[in-house]
C-alpha positions as CSV (number, residue, x, y, z in Angstrom):
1,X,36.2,28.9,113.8
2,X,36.5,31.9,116.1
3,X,40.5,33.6,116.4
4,X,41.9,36.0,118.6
5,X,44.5,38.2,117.4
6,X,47.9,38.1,119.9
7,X,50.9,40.0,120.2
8,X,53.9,38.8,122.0
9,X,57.2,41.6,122.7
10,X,59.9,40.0,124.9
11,X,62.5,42.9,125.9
12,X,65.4,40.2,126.3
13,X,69.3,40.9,127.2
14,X,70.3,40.9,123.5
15,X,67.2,42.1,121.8
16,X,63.5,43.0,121.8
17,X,61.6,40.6,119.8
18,X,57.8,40.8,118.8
19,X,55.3,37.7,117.8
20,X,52.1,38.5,116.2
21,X,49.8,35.2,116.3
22,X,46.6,34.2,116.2
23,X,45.0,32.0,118.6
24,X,42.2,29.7,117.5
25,X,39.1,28.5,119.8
26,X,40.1,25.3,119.1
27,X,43.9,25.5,121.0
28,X,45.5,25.9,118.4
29,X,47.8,29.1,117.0
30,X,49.6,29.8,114.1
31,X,52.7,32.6,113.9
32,X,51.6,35.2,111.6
33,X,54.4,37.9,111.8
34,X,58.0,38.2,113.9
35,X,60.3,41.1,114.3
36,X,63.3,41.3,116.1
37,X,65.4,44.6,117.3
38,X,69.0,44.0,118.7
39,X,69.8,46.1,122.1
40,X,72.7,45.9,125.2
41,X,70.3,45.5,127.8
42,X,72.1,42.7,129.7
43,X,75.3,44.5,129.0
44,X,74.1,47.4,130.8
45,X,72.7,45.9,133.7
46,X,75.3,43.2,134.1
47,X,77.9,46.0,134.3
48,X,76.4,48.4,136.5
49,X,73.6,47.1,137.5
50,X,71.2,49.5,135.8
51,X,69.6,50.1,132.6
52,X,71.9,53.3,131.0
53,X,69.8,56.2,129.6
54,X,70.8,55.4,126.0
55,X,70.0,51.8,126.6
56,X,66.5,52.8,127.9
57,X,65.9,55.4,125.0
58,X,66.8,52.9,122.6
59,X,63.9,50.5,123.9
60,X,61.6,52.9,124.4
61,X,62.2,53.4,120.2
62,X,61.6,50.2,119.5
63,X,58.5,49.8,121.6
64,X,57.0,52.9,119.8
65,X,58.0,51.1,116.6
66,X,56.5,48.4,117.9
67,X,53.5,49.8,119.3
68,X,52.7,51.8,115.0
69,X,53.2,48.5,113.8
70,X,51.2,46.4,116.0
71,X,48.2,49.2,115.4
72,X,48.1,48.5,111.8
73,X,47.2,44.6,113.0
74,X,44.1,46.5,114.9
75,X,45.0,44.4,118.1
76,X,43.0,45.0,121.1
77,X,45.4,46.2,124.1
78,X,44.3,43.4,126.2
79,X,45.9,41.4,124.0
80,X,49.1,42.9,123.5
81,X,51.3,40.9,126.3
82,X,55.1,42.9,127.0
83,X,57.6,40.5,129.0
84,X,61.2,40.7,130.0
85,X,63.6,38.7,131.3
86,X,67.0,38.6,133.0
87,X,68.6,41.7,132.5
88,X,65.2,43.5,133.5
89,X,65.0,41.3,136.5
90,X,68.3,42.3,138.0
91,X,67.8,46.1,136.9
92,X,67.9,48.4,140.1
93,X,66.1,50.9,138.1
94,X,63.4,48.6,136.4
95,X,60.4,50.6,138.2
96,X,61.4,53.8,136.6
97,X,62.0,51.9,133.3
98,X,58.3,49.9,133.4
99,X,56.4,53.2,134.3
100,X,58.6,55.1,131.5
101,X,57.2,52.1,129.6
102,X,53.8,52.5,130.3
103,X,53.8,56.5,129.8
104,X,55.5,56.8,127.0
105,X,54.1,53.7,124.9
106,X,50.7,52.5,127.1
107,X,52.3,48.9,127.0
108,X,52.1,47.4,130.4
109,X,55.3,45.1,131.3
110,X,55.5,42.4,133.1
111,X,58.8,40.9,134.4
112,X,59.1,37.0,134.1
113,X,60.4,35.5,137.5
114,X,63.0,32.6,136.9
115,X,60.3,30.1,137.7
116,X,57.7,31.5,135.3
117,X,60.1,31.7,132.8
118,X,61.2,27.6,133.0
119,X,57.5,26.9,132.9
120,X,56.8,28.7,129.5
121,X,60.2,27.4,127.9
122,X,59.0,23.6,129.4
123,X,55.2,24.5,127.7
124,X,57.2,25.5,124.2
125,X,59.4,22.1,124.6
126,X,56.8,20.0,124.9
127,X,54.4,21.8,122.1
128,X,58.1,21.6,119.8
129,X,58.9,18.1,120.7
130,X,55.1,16.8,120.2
131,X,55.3,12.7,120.4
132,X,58.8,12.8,117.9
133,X,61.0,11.8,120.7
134,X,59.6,8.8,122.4
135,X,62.8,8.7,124.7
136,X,62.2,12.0,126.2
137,X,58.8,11.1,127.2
138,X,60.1,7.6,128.7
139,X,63.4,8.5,129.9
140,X,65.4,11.1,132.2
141,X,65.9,14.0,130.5
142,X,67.0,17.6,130.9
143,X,66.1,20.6,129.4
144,X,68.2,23.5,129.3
145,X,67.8,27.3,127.9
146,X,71.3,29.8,128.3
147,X,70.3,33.3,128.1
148,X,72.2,36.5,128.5
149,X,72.0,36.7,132.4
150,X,70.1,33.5,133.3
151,X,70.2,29.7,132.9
152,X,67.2,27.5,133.2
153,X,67.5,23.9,133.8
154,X,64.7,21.0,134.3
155,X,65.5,17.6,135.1
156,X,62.4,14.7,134.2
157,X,62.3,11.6,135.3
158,X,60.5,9.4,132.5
159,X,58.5,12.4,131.8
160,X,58.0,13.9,135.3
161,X,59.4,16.8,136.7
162,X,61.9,16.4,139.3
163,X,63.0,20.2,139.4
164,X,63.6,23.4,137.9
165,X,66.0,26.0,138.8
166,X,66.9,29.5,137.1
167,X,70.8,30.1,137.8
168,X,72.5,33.6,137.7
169,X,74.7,32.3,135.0
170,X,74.5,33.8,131.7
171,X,76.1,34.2,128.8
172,X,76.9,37.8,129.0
173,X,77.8,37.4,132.5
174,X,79.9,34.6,132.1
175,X,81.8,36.2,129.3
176,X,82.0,39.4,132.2
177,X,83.5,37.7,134.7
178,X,85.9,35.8,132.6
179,X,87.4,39.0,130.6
180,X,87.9,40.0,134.4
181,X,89.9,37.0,135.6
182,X,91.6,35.4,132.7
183,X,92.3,38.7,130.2
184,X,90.4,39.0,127.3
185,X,92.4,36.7,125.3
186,X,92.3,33.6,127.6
187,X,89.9,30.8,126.4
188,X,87.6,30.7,129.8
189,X,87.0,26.9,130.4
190,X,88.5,27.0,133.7
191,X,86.1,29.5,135.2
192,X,83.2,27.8,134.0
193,X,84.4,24.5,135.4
194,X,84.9,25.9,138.5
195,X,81.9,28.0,138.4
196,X,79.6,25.0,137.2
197,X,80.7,22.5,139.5
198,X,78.4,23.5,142.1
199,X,75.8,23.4,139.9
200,X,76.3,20.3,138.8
201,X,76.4,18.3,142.5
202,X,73.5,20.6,142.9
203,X,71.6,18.8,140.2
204,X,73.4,15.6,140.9
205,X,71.6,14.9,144.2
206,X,68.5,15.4,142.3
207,X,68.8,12.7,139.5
208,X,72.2,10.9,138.6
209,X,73.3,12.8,135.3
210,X,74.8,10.0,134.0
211,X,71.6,8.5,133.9
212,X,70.2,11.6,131.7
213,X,69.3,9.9,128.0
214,X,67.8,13.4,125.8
215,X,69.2,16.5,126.6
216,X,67.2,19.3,124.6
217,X,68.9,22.8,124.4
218,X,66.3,25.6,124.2
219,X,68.6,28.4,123.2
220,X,69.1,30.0,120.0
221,X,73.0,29.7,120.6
222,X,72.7,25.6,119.4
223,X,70.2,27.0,116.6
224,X,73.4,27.4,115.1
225,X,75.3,24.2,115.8
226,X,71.9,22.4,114.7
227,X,71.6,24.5,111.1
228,X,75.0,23.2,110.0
229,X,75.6,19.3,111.4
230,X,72.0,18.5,112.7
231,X,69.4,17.0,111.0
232,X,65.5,17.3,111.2
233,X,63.5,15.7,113.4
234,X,60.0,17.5,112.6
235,X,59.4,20.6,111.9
236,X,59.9,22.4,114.9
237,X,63.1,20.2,116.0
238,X,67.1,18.8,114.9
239,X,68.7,16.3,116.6
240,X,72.2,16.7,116.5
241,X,74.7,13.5,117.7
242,X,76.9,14.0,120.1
243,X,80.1,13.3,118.5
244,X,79.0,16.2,116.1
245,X,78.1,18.3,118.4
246,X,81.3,18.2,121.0
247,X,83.6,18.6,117.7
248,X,81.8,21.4,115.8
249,X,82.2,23.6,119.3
250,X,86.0,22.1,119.6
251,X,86.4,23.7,116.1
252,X,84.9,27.2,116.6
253,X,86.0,27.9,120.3
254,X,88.8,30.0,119.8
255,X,86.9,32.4,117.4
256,X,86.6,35.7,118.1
257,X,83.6,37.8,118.3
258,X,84.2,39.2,114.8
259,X,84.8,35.8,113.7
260,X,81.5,34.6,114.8
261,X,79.5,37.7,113.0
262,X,81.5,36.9,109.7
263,X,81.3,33.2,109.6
264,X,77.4,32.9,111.2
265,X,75.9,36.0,110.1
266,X,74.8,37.2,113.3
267,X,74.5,40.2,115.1
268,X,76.9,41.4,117.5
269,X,74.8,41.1,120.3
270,X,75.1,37.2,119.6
271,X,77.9,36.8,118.6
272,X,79.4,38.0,122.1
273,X,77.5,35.3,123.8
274,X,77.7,32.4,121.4
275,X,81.2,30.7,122.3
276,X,80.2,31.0,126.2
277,X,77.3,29.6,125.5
278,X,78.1,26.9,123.5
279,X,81.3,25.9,126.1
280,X,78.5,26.1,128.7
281,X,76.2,23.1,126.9
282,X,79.2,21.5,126.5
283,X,79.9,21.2,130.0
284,X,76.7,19.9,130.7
285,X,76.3,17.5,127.4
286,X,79.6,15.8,128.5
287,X,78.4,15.1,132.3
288,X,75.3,13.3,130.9
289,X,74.4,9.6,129.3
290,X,72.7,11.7,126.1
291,X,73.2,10.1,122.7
292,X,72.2,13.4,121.1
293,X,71.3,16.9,121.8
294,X,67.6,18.0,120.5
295,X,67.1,21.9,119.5
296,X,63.7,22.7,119.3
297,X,63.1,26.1,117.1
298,X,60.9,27.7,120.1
299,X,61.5,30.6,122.6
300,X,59.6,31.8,125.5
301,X,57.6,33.5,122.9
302,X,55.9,30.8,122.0
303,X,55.9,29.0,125.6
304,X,53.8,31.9,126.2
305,X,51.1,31.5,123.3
306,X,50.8,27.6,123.9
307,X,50.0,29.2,127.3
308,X,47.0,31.6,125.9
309,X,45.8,28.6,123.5
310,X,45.9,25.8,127.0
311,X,43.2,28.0,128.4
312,X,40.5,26.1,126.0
313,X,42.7,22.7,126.5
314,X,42.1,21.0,129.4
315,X,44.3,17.7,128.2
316,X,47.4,20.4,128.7
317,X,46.5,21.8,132.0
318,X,46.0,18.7,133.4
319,X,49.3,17.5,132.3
320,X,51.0,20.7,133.1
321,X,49.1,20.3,136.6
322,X,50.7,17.4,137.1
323,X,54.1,18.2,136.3
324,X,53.8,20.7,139.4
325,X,53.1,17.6,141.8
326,X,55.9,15.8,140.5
327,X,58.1,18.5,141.5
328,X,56.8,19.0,144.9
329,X,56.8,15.3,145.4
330,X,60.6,15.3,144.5
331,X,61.3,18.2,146.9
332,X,59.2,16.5,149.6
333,X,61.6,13.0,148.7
334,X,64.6,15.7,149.5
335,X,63.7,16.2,152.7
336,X,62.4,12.3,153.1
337,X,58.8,13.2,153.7
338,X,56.0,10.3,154.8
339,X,54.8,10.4,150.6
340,X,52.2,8.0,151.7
341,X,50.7,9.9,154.5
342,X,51.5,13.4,152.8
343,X,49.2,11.9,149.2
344,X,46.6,10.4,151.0
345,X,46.2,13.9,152.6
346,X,46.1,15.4,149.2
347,X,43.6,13.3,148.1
348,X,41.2,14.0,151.0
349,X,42.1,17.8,150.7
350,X,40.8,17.4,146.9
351,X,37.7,15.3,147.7
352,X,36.7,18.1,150.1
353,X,37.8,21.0,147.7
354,X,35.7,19.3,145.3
355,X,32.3,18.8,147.1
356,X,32.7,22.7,148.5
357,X,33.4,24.3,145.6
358,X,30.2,26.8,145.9
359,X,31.5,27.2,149.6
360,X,34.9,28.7,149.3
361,X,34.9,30.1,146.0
362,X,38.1,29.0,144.8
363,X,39.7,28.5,141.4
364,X,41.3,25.3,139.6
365,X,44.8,27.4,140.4
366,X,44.1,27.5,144.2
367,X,43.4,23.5,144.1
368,X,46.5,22.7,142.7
369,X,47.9,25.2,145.2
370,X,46.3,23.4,148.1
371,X,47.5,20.3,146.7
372,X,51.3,21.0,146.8
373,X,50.5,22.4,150.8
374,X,49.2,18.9,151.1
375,X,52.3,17.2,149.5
376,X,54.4,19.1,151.6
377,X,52.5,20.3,154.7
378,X,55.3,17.8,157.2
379,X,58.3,18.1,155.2
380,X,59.6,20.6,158.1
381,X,59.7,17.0,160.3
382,X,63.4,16.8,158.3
383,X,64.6,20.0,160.4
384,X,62.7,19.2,163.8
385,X,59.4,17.2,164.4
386,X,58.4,20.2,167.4
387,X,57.4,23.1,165.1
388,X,57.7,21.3,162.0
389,X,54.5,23.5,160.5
390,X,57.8,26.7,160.9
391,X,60.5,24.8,159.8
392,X,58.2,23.3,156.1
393,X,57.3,26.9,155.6
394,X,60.9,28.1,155.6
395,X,61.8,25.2,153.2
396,X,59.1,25.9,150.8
397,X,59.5,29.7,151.0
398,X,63.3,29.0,150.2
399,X,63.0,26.5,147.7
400,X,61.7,26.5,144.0
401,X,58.9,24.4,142.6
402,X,58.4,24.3,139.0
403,X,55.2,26.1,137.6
404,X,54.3,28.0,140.7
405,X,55.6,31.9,141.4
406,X,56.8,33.0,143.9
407,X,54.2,34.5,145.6
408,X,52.1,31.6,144.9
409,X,55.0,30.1,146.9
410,X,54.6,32.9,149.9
411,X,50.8,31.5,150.2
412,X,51.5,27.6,149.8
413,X,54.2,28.2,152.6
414,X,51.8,30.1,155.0
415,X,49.0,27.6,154.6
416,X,52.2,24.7,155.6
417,X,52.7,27.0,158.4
418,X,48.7,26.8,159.9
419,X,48.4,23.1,159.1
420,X,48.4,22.8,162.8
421,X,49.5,24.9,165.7
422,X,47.7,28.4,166.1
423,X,45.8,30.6,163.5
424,X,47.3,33.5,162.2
425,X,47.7,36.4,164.3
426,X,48.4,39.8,163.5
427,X,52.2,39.2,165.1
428,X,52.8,37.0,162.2
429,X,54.8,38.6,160.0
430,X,54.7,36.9,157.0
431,X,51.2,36.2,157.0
432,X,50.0,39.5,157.8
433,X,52.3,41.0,154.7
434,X,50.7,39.1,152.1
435,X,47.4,41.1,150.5
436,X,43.7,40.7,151.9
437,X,42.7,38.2,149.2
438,X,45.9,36.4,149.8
439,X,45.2,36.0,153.3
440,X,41.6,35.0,153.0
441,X,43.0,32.2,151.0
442,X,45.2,30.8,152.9
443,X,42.6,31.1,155.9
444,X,40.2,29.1,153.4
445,X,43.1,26.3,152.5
446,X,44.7,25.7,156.0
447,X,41.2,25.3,157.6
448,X,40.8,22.4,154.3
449,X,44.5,21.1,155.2
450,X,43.9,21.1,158.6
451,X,40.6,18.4,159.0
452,X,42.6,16.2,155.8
453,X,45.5,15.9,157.9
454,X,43.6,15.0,161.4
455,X,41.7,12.6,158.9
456,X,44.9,10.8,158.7
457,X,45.9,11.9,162.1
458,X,47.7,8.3,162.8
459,X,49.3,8.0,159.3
460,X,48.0,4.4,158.6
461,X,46.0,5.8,155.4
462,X,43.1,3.7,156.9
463,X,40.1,6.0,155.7
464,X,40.6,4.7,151.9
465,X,37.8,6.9,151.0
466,X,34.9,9.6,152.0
467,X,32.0,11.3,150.6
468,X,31.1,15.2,151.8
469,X,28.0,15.8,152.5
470,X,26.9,19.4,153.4
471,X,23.8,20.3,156.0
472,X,22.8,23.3,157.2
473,X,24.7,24.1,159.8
474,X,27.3,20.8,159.4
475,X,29.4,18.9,156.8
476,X,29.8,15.6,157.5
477,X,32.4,13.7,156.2
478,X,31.2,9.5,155.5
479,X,33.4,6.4,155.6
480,X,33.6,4.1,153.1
481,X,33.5,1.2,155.8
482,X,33.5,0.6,159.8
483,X,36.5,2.1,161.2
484,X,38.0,2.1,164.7
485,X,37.9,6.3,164.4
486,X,39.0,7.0,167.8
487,X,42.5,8.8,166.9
488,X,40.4,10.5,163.6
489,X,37.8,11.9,165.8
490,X,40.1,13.5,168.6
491,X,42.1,15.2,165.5
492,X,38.4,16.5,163.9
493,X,38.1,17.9,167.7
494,X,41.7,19.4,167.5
495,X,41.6,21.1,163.9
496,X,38.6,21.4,163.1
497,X,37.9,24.9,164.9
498,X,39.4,26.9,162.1
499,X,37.1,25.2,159.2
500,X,34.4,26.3,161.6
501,X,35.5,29.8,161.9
502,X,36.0,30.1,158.2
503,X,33.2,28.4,156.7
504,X,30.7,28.7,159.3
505,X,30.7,24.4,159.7
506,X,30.7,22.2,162.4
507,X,32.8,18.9,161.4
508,X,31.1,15.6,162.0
509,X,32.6,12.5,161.0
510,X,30.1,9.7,160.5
């Protein structure tokens, strides 16, 4: 069985952590080495607002450390993958730092948008929670990680994704702000109410959190709780109840930071955050129906190698895949979208992505790109019907679906915006900004979007089915049955020009 030899290095806002793993053609992976290095990045940054000079000395030391240890593995450098998260994100000066990263240590960094970083922590969930917890697969469920400087949050619904948000709420900056208000000395609880309860209607309108039954907390700050009144659910997972849980951090809230490092055996760097943190899950815990919180013993780290290893499993794309629909579906039921018109136009947009795969050229990413335009290509009609094709791309441009980035975002919006309406022109701002390639796809998806949608053009869903067939100089598009096509026909006539102009193809329904 063949193996490929990984490293991992997160530059987080407490530490820089390393995974060395190996990665097996058969999906699988196995942990063969960790380090961790404790540092004040999201001090720094959540301060000031840049990275100090001795902060970024200090992690260029590690890196080097890093970079003699990792050479006695003999990994290749195309397999040496360097992330960061929050405190990096918010950096004013992260440029400098990622090129002083690159210069002095030839590691090349990449910073994890909000997004990106929900979808690797939902990949490590699922990989931790495997088939152990029956009621998270069948149930409503959220999953949340509290880091440093961010806070990610899923909600599922019996499995599905319903959506995913990364809040500017972190532990370091939440003990910041509260040092500031209340004195030093004051236990914060009032600021985070007041400061969560946004959040929390937020989240409310998107699934009842009463209704939540699992909540899992992906953060090493219940790692703690769960080592002393949890118990095991498998190997990568405690449970702890929730009676335990809401008394053990009643117990230890008025510790001090000292405390913490004495009684836990942590570093400073985690002991700062840990009561915030903890007060934090607590907040959410007690606004939910969960029985019991779940800690799965995972980090973005390993998000990240299921991530490698999925690219020989299919069965977790496809899953993965599908979580991204459910979370465009549910921002499409936000804005009370037509879901039967808007999926019946997905699934003509995929038939005729599948059948011209050698004509466009594009990638099992792209299609589930082109997909979510589908699902949301009339959303805008919440805002005003006239121009909806604007108003859907401003939505979607503003708005965050889980498992896509934001620049796969910028293109989804675009090809919304040329669903109907005129082609893009060189006065359009946001279209001619994105990058040659990124143009040429959204040229090559609109044009698909464009004859789906006038295949539905009276939203009846009549055409239940057809097949592609491509001629020379045509593709014709067959019915599954005799069909009054009038209203189909004048739509083929109306956007059918830019498929033509793209691929070269005259449209023909038959």
């Amino acid at each position: 069985m063949g193996a490929t030899l990984t490293a991992i290095i997160e530059i987080g806002s407490t530490g820089i952590r390393l995974h060395v793993a190996e990665i097996h053609s058969n999906g699988g992976w196995q942990v063969l080495d960790r380090a961790v290095r404790p540092a004040s990045l999201g001090r720094d940054v959540f301060t000031s607002g840049s990275l100090s000079r001795e902060s970024i000395m200090e992690c260029l030391s590690v890196l080097q450390n890093y970079r003699e240890l990792l050479s006695g593995w003999d990994i290749a450098d195309n397999d040496i993958h360097v992330i960061a998260t929050s405190a990096l994100r918010a950096a004013r000066n992260r440029d400098v730092f990622i090129d002083r990263v690159r210069q002095e240590t030839g590691f090349h960094l990449t910073i994890v948008e909000g997004i990106e970083e929900n979808r690797l922590m939902y990949l490590a969930v699922r990989f931790a929670l495997k088939q152990d917890l029956p009621l998270f697969w069948r149930a409503n469920s959220m999953i949340i990680e509290i880091g440093g400087g961010s806070t990610e949050i899923m909600l599922l619904r019996r499995g599905q994704m319903v959506a995913a948000h990364s809040l500017k709420m972190g532990t370091i900056i939440i003990d910041q702000h509260s040092r500031q208000g209340f004195g030093a000395g004051i236990i914060f609880e009032r600021y985070l109410n007041e400061n969560i309860k946004n959040t929390l209607s937020l989240l409310n309108m998107e699934m009842d959190l009463a209704h939540v039954r699992t909540m899992v907390a992906a953060c090493s700050d219940a790692h703690i709780v769960a080592d002393i009144v949890g118990k095991e659910l498998n190997e990568n997972c405690k449970i702890i109840e929730r009676k335990d849980f809401i008394e053990f951090v009643e117990r230890i809230r008025n510790l001090s930071i000292e405390d913490c490092i004495h009684q836990f055996g942590i570093p400073y760097a985690n002991a700062e955050g840990l009561i915030p943190g903890l007060l934090v899950l607590k907040l959410f815990f007690e606004r939910t129906g969960a029985a019991d919180v779940v800690v799965p013993y995972i980090t973005i780290r390993d998000g990240y190698l299921v991530d490698l290893a999925s690219g020989v499993d299919s069965s977790i794309q496809d899953e993965f895949f599908s979580q991204i629909i459910a979370s465009a579906v549910n921002l499409g039921r936000k804005y009370h979208f037509d879901e039967a018109h808007s999926r019946h136009v997905a699934a003509h947009c995929m038939t005729i992505f599948d059948a011209l795969v050698k004509e466009h050229g594009m990638n099992r990413r792209h299609r589930i790109m082109l997909e979510t335009a589908a699902i949301l290509h009339d959303v805008g009609t919440y805002i005003k019907a006239s121009g909806h094709q604007k108003h859907g791309q401003y939505i979607v441009s503003n708005s965050e679906i889980f498992g896509l980035h934001q620049d796969e975002l910028g293109i989804i919006a675009n090809v919304i915006n040329y669903h109907r309406g005129d082609p893009p022109s060189q006065s359009d701002i946001e279209y001619i900004t994105l990058q040659r390639e990124e143009r040429i796809l959204v040229l090559k998806m609109a044009s698909i979007l464009r004859v789906a949608d006038a295949l539905d053009r009276g939203h009846t869903q009549q055409l239940k089915k057809i097949t592609v067939e491509r001629r020379l100089e045509t593709v014709v598009f067959h019915v599954d049955k005799i069909y009054d096509l009038s209203l189909e026909l004048i739509g083929i006539e109306e956007k059918g020009g830019m498929f033509q102009d793209v691929f070269g193809c005259k449209v023909i329904l038959n």
